[in-house]
C-alpha positions in Angstrom: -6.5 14.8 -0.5 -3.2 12.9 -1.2 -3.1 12.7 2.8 -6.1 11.0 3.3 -5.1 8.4 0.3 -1.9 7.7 2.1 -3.4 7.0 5.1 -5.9 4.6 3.9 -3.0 2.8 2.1 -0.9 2.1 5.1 -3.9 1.8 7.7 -6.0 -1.3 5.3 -2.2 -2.7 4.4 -1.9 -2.9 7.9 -5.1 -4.0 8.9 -4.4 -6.9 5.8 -1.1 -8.0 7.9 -2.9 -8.5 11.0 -1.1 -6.4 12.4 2.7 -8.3 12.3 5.2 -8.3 9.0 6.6 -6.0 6.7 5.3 -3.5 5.0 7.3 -1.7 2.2 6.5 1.1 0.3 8.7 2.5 -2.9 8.2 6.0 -4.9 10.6 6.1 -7.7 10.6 9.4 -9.7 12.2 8.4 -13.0 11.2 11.7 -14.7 10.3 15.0 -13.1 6.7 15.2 -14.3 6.0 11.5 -12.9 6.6 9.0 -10.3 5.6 5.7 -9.7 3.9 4.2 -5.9 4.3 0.1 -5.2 3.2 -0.9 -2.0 3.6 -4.5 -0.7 3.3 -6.9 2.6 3.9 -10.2 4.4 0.4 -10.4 4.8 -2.2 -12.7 3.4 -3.5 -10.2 0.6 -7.1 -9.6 0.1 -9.5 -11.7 -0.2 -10.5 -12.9 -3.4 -14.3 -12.1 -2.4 -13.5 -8.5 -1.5 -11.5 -7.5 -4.4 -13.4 -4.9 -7.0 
């Protein structure tokens, strides 16, 4: 399951970026029992009328 979320994330970042920039992705694991997932892009973000 975690597969399938991970590819969504990257495939509609990098549909978002058109397909040119950056795209990073950070996990930081400040405690054993947790970590944390940012994602961000040079693109233009999504669109205010497609946001839930």
């Amino acid at each position: 399951m975690m597969t399938q979320v991970w590819i969504t994330l990257i495939h509609n970042a990098l549909q978002a970026m058109e397909n040119q920039g950056t795209l990073i992705i950070s996990v930081i694991q400040p405690e054993e029992a947790s970590s944390s997932v940012s994602a961000s892009g040079s693109g233009s973000g999504i669109p205010k009328d497609a946001r839930e």
